[in-house]
N, C-alpha and C positions, 0 to 999 in steps of 0.2 A: 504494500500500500504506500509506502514512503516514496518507494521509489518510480510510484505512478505520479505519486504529487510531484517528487523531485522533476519527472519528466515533463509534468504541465509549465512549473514556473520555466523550467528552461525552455519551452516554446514561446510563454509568454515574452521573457526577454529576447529572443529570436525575432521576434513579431515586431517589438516594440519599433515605431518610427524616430529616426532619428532629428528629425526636424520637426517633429509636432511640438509646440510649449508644455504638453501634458506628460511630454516622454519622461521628465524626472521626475516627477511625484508617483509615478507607474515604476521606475526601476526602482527609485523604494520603497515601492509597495511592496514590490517584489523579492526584493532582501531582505525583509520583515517576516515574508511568508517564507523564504527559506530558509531564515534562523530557526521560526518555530519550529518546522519539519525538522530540522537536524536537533535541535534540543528537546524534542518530543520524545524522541528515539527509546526504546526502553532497553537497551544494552549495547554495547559499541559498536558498532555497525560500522566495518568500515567502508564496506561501498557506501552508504549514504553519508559519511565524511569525505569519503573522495570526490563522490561526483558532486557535492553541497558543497567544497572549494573551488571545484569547477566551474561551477555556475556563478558564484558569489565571483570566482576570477575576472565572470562573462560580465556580469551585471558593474562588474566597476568599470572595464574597458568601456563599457557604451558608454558609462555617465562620464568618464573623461572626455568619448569623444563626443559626444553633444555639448559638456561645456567647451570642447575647442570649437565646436562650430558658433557657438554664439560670441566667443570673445573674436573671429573671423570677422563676424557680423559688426563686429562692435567696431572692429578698425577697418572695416571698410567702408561702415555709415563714415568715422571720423575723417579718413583720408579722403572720402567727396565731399566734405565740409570745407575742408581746407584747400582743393582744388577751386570749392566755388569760392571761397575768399583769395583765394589768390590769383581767379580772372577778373575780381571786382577792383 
């Protein structure tokens, strides 16, 4: 059973859009439900610590890369700010 849950959250973060605004409050949503699943656990289970690294691994790379696409955002609104001030 863990390791059905384990499989849905990793589709969910699979699924997740990396450019939707909603995408980070969903990948921690998601890391939330994968703690519990691994902390539910009722004796050491290492496939579901393994693959519950795995995923938590998964779930951080996305929220890095989503925050690199917004600070992108962020300097390239800035950098046509400053092209349009400097044809004025």
């Amino acid at each position: 059973m863990q390791m059905n849950e384990l499989a849905d959250i990793a589709r969910c973060v699979a699924n997740t859009p990396s450019v939707d605004d909603r995408s980070v409050p969903y990948l921690l949503s998601c890391l939330e439900d994968l703690r519990l699943v691994i902390d539910r656990r009722k004796f050491d289970a290492l496939t579901v610590e393994t693959f519950g690294a795995r995923i938590e691994k998964r779930i951080r790379e996305k929220y890095l890369q989503f925050c690199e696409l917004v600070e992108d955002e962020k300097v390239d609104i800035t950098s046509t700010a400053i092209d349009e001030d400097a044809l004025l």
